[in-house]
C-alpha positions as CSV (number, residue, x, y, z in Angstrom):
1,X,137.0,-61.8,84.4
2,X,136.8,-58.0,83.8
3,X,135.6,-57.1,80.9
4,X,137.1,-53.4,80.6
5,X,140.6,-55.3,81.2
6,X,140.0,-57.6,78.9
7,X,138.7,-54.9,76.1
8,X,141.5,-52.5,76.9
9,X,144.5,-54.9,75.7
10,X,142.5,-55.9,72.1
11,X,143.8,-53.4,70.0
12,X,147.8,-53.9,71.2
13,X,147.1,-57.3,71.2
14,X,145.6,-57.1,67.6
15,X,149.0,-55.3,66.5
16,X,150.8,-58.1,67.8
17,X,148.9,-60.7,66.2
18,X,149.2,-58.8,62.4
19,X,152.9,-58.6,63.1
20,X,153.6,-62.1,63.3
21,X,151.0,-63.2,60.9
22,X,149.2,-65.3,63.4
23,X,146.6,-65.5,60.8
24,X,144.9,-69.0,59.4
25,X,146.8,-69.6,56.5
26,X,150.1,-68.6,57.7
27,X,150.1,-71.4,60.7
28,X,149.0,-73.6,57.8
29,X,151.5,-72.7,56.0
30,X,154.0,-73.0,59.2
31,X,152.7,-76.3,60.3
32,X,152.5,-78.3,57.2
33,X,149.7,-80.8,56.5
34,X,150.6,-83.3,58.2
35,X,151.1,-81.5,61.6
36,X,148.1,-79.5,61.1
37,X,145.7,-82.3,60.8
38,X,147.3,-84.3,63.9
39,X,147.0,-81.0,65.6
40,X,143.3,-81.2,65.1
41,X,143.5,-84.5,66.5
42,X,144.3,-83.4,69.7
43,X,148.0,-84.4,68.7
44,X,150.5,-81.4,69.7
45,X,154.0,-83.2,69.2
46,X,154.1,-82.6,65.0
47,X,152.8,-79.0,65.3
48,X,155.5,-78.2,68.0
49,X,158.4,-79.6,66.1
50,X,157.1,-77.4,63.3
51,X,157.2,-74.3,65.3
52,X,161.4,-74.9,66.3
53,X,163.0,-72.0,65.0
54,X,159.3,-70.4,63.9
55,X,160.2,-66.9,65.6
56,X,157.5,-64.9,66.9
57,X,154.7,-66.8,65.5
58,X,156.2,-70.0,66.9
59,X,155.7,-68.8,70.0
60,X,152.2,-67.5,69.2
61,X,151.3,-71.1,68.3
62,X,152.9,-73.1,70.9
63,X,151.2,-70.3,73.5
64,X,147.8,-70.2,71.9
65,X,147.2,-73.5,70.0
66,X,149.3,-75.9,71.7
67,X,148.8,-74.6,74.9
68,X,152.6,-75.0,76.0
69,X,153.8,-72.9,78.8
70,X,156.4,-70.8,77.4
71,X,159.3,-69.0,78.8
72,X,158.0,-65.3,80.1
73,X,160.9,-63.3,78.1
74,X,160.2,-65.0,74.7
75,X,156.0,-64.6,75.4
76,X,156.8,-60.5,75.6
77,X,158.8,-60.5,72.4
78,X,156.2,-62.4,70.6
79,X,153.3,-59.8,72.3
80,X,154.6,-56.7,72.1
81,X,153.4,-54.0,72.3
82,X,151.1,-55.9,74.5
83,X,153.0,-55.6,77.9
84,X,153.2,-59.0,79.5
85,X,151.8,-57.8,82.9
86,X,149.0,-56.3,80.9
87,X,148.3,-59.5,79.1
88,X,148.1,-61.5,82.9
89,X,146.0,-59.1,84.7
90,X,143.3,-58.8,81.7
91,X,143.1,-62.7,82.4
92,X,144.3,-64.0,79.1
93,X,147.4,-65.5,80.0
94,X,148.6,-66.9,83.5
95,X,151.8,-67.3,85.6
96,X,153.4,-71.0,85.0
97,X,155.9,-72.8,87.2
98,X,158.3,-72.6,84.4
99,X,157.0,-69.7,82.2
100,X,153.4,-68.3,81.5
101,X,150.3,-70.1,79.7
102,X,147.4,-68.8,78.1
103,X,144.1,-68.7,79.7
104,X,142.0,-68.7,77.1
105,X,141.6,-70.1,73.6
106,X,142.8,-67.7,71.0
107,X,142.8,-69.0,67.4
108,X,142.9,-67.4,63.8
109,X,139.5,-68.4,61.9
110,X,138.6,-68.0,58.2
111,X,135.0,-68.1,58.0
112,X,134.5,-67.5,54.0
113,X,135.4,-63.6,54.4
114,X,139.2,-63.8,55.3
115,X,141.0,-64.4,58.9
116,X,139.3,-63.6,62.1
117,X,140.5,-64.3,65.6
118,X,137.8,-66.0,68.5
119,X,138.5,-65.8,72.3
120,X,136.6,-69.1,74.2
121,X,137.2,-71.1,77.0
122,X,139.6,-73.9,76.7
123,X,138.3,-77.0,76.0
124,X,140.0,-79.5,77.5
125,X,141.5,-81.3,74.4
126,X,145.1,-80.5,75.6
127,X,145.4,-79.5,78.8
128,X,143.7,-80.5,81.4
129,X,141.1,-78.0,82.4
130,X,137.7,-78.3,83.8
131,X,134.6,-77.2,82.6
132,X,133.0,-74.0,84.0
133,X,129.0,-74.5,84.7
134,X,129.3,-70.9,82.5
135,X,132.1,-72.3,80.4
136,X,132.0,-70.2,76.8
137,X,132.6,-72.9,73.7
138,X,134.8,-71.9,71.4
139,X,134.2,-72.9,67.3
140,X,133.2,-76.5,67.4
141,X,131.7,-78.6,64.8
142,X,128.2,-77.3,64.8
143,X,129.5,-73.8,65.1
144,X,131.3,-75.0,61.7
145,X,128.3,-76.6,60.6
146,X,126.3,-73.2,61.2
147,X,129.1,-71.2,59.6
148,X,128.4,-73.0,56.4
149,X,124.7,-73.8,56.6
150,X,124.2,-69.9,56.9
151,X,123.3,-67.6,53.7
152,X,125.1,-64.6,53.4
153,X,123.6,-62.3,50.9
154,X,123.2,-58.6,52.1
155,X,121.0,-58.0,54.7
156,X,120.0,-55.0,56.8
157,X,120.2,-56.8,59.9
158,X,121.0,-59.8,62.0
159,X,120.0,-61.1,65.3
160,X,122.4,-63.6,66.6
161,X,120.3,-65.8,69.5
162,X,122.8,-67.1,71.8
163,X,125.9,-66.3,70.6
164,X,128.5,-67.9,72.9
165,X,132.4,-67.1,71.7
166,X,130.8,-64.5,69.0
167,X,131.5,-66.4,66.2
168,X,128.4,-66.2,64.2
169,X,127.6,-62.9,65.0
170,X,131.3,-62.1,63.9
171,X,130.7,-63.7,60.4
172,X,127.2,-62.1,60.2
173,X,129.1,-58.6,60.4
174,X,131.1,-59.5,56.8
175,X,126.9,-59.2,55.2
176,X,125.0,-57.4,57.5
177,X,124.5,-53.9,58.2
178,X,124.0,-54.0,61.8
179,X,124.3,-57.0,64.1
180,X,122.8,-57.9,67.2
181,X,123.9,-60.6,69.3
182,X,122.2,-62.1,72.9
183,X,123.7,-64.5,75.0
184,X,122.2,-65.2,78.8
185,X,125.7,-65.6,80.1
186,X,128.1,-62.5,81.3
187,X,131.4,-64.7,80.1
188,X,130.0,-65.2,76.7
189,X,129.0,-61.5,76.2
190,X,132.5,-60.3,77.7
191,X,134.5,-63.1,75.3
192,X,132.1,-61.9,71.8
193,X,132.9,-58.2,73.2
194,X,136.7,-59.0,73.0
195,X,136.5,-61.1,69.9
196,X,134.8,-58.1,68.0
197,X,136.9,-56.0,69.4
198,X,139.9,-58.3,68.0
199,X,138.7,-58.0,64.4
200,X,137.7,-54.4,65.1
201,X,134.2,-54.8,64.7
202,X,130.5,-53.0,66.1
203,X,128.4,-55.6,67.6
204,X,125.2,-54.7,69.6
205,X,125.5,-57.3,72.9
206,X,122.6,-57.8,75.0
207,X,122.0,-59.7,78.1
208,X,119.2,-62.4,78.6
209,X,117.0,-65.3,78.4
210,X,115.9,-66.0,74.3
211,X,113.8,-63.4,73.1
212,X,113.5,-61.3,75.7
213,X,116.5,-58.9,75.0
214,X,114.8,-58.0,71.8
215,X,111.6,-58.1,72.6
216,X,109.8,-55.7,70.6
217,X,112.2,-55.9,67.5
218,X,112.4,-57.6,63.8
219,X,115.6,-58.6,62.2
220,X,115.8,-59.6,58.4
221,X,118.2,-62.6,59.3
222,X,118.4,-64.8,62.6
223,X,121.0,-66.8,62.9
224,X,121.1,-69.3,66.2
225,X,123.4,-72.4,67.4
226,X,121.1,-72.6,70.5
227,X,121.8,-74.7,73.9
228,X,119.4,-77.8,72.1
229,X,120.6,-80.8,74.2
230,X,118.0,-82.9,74.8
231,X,117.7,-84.3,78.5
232,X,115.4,-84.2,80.9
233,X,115.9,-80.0,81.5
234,X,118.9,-80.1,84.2
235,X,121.3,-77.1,83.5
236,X,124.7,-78.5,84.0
237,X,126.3,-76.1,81.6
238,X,124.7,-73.4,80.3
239,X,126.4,-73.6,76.5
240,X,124.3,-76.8,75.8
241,X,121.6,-77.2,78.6
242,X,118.4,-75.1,78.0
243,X,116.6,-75.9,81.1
244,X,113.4,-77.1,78.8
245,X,112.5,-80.9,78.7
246,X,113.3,-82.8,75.8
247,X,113.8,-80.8,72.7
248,X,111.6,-78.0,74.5
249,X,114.8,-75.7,73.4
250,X,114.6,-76.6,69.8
251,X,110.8,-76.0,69.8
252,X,110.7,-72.7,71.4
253,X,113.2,-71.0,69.3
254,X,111.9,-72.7,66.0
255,X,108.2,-71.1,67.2
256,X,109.2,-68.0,68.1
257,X,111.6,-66.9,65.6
258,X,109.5,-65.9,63.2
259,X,107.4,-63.5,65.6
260,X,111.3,-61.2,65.0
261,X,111.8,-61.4,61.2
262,X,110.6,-58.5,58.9
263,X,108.6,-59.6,56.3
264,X,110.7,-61.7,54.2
265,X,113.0,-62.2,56.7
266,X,114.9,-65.9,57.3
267,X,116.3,-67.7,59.6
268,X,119.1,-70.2,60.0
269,X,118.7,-72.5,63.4
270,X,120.8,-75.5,64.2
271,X,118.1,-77.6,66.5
272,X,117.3,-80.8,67.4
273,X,113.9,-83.0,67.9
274,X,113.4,-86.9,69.3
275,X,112.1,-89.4,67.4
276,X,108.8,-90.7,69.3
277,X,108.3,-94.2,68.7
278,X,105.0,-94.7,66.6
279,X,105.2,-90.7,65.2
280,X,106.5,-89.0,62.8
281,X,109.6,-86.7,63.1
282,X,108.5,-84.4,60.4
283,X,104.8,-84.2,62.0
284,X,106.7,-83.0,65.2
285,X,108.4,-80.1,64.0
286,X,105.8,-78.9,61.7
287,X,103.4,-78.9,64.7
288,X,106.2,-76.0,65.9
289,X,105.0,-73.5,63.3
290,X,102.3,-71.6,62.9
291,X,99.8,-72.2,60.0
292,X,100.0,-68.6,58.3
293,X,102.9,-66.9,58.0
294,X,106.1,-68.9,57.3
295,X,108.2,-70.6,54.9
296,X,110.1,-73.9,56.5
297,X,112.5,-75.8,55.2
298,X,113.7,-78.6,57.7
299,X,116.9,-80.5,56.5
300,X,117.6,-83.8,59.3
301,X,121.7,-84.0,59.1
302,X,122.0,-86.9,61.8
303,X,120.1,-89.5,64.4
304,X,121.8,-90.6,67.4
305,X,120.2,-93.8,69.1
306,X,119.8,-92.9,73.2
307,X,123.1,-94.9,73.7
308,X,125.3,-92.9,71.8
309,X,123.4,-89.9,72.4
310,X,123.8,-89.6,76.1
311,X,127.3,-91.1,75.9
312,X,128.7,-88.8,73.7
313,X,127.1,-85.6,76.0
314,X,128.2,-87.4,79.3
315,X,131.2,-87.1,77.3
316,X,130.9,-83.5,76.2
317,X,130.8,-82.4,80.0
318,X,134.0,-84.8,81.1
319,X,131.7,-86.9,82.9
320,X,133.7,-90.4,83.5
321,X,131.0,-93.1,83.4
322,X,132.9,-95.3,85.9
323,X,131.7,-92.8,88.6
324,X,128.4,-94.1,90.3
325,X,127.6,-90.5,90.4
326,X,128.0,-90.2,86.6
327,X,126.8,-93.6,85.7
328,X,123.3,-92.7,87.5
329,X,122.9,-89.6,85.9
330,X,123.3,-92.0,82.8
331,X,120.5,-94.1,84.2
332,X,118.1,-91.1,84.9
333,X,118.5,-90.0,81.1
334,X,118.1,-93.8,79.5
335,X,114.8,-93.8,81.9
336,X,113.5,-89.9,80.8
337,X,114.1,-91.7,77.6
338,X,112.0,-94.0,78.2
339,X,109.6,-92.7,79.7
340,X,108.8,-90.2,76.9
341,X,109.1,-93.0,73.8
342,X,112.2,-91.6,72.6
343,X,113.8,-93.8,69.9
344,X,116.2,-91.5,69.0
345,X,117.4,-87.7,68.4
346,X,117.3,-86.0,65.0
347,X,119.9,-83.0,64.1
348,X,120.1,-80.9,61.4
349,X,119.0,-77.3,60.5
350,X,115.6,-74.9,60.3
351,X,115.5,-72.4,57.7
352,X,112.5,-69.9,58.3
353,X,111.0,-67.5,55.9
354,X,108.5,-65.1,57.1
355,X,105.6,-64.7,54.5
356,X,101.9,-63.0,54.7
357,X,100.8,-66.8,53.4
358,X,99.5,-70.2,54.5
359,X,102.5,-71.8,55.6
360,X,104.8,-74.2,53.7
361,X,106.6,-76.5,55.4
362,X,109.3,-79.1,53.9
363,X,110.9,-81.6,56.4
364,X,113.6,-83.8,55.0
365,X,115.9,-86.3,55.4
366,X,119.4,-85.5,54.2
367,X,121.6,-87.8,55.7
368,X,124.1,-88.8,52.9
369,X,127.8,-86.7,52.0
370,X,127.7,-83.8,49.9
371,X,129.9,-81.2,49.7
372,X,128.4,-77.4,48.6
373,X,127.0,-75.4,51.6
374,X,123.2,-74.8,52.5
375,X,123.5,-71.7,53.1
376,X,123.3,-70.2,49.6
377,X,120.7,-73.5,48.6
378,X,118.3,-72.4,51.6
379,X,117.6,-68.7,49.8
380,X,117.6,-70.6,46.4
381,X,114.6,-72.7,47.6
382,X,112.8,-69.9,49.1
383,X,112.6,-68.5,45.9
384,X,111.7,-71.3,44.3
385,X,108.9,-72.2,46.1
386,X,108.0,-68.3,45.9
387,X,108.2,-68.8,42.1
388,X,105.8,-71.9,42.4
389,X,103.1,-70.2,44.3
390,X,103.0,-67.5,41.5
391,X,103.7,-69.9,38.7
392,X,100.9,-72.9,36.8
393,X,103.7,-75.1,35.7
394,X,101.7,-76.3,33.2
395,X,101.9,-73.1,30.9
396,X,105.6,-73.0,32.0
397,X,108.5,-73.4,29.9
398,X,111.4,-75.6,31.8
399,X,115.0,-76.5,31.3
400,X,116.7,-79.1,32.9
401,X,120.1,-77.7,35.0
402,X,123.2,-78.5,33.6
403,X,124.2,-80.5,36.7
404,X,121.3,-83.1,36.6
405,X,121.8,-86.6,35.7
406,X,119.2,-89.3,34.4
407,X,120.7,-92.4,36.3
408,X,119.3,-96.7,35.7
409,X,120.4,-98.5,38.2
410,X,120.3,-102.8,36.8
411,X,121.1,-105.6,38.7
412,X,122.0,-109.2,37.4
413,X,118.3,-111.2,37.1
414,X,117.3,-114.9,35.6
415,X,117.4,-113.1,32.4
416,X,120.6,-111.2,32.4
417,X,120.5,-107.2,33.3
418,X,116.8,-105.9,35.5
419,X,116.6,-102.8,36.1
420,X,115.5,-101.8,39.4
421,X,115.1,-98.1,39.7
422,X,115.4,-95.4,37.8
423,X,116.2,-91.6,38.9
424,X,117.2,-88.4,38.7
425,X,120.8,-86.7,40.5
426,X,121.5,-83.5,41.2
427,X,124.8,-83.0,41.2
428,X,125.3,-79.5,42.8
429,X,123.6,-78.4,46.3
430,X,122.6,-80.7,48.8
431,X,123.1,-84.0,45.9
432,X,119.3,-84.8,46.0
433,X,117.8,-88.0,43.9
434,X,114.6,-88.4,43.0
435,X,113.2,-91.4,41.6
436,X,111.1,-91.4,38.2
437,X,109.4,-93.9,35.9
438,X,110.4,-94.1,31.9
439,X,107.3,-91.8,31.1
440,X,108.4,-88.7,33.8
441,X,112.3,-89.4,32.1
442,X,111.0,-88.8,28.4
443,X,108.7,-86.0,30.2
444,X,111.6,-84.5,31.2
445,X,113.9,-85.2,28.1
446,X,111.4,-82.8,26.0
447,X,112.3,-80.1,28.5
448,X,114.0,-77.1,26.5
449,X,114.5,-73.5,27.3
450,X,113.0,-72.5,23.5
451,X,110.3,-75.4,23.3
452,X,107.1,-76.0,24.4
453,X,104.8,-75.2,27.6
454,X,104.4,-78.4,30.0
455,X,101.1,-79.0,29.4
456,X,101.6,-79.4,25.6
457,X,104.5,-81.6,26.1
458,X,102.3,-84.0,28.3
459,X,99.8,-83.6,25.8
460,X,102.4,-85.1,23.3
461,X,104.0,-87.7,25.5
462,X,100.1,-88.6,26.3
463,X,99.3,-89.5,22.6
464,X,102.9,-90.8,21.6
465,X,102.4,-93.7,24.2
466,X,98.8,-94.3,24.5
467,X,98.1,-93.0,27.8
468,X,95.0,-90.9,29.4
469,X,96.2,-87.2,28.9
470,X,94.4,-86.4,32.2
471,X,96.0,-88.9,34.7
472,X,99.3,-87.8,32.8
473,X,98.6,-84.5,33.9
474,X,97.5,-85.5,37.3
475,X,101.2,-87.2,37.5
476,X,103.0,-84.2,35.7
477,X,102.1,-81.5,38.1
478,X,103.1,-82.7,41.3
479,X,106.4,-84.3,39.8
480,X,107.6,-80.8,38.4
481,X,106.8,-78.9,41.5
482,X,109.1,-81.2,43.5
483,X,111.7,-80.9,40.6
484,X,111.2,-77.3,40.7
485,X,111.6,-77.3,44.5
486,X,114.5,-78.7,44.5
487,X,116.4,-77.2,41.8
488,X,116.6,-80.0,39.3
489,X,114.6,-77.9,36.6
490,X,113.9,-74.9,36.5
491,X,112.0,-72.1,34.6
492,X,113.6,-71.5,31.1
């Protein structure tokens, strides 16, 4: 693929695109629900009776989205004033028996800031195609994931590690200044270049391994979707295979990243880690940090066991496990497994903040459905925990947020209704519950923004129910810090 070629038909091609409104809410609009949602199912036939008599942007969507061949005549209406040869030898469409065919994915995006278009390989899903060792993803499900995981507050600068089609760095530049993005592949740099150049964006794009483009440089955000498969370190494809055993990949960029953040700087990484039978998961990734220095907040999304763990990337790389071939590549990575403990793979995201402080590091499970992004909830913490370090809750004043909810949970017993636990819910952010006793709920029912300091209400609650003030104390502290930390009260 040239890269000039490819750069020089962007800015017809982006006239082209505004013109027939190939933009995400339009082709909603055009497809319908119903043929829209089949359509991300891998099911063309609704979307393509949809585009019958669609003009232009029919075309666009039974070229791009569908990936139908199309007849030649009706590709150069739709395309001007892209000339058709232009569009074939830049290597985004290609001659057909009956008509041309794109190349390349080319879809509309809206990533919270409005539509953007990303160029990536095809994937497979409806044509048959097969997958380049230096095949370029286009915006899967973790790049979703990412998308919304990712804070985007003003920042000077962002360093997108590894960025593949371009699609985080692309969002980054709606909130940052400058942005720099690295990728170790040529396809993946010439693909971001055209994507930016398709939304009429500046991205800095470097060449190389990790760190090393950027060596000597601090950014006040990183932002990485990282190849974090974890095998036994064969490179099959470089989107997803590291080269580093295990969750080597994971580890390196989690330790390394915050050696490139000015001070106060975060990061958002999508990683993964195994779960080591007999060890902790959380004692794992901490062990990646450094003791001074950082802020961590570690949320686990997801654990594959090995079987549907391999499967599903044996999958990923249309590897059909009927093959001997494939089938003992499946028996290599059951006995790497194996060999290493591994009970199963975590997955999830690694916010970073860099600090001049002992480290704090939060891992977390947070496995059930909720609904509002992390990304806004990761800075929130940060500066929560910032407020505890400078903060003695117990001459604090607290409020309890509007959103939480004192929940008893009773089950039938011998002598009608027991109660068996009760809690508190959050109801915004990431929907934690934590569980209390009847003391830490009438603790916490005293909270008001004009009333009194902690310490006095435990004082209170201590003589009101015949308990020792100082164990009370001992309980309170810990119990509103976690509260704190995670946003169920805060400072009034």
């Amino acid at each position: 693929m040239d890269r000039d070629l490819l750069l020089s038909i962007c800015p017809p091609l982006r006239i082209a695109l505004i013109r027939c409104r190939y933009d995400i809410d339009t082709v909603r609009d055009l497809l319908g629900a119903e043929a829209h949602a089949a359509l991300g199912r891998s099911e063309p036939v609704p979307a393509r009776r949809a585009t019958r008599d669609a003009g232009d942007l029919g075309v666009l969507v039974r070229l791009f989205l569908l990936q139908d061949t199309c007849p030649a005549d009706e590709v150069t209406v739709a395309l001007a004033p892209l000339a058709l040869d232009d569009a074939l030898a830049a290597g985004l469409l290609e001659r057909d028996t009956n008509g041309v065919r794109t190349s390349l994915d080319l879809r509309p995006l809206d990533a919270g800031v409005g539509n953007r278009w990303v160029l990536s390989d095809l994937d497979g899903a409806l044509r048959a195609v097969s997958t380049r060792p230096d095949h370029v993803l286009g915006v899967g499900q973790a790049s979703l994931s990412l998308l919304q995981a990712t804070p985007t507050d003003p920042v000077g600068s962002v360093l997108d590690l590894g960025t593949g089609c371009g699609v985080q760095a692309i969002h980054a530049a709606e909130y940052a200044d400058t942005v720099t993005a690295t990728d170790i592949t040529p396809r993946c740099l010439t693909l971001a270049a055209a994507s930016a150049a398709l939304n009429e964006l500046d991205l800095e794009l470097l060449e190389g391994s990790w760190f090393e483009p950027v060596a000597d440089r601090c950014f006040d955000r990183i932002v990485a979707n990282p190849p974090f498969v974890v095998s036994s370190g064969q490179v099959e494809h470089s989107y997803r295979d590291s080269g580093l055993d295990l969750d080597g990949a994971s580890k390196l960029m989690v330790s390394q990243a915050v050696d490139h953040l000015n001070p106060g700087g975060t990061a958002s990484i999508l990683a993964s880690w195994v779960h080591v039978e007999d060890e902790d998961w959380r004692a794992r990734v901490a062990s990646w940090l450094p003791a001074h220095g950082v802020d961590a907040w570690v949320v686990q999304r997801d654990v594959a066991d090995p079987s549907l763990y391999i499967g599903t990337w044996l999958r990923d790389g249309d590897a059909d496990q009927r093959d001997p071939a494939v089938a003992a590549r499946a028996e290599d990575w059951f006995d790497h497994f194996e060999r290493n403990r591994v009970e199963g793979v975590g997955f999830g995201f690694v916010y970073l903040r860099r600090t001049d402080l002992p480290s704090d590091v939060l891992a977390e499970d947070l496995r059930h459905s909720f609904t509002d992004a992390l990304g806004p909830e990761s800075i929130d913490y940060f500066a929560r925990l910032q407020w505890l370090r400078d903060h003695d809750v117990l001459d604090s004043r607290f409020r309890v947020r509007t959103d939480t909810a004192l929940e008893r949970v009773f089950l039938p017993g011998n002598d009608g209704w027991a109660r068996v636990v009760t809690r508190v819910h959050r109801g915004g952010g990431p929907a934690w519950q934590h569980e209390v006793d009847d003391l830490a709920a009438n603790l916490l029912g005293g909270l008001r923004a004009d009333g009194l300091p902690l310490g006095d209400l435990v004082s209170l609650l201590a003589a009101a129910h015949g308990e020792d003030e100082a164990e009370l104390t001992a309980m309170a502290v810990p119990l509103m810090q976690g509260l704190v930390r995670h946003g169920f009260v805060e400072p009034a």
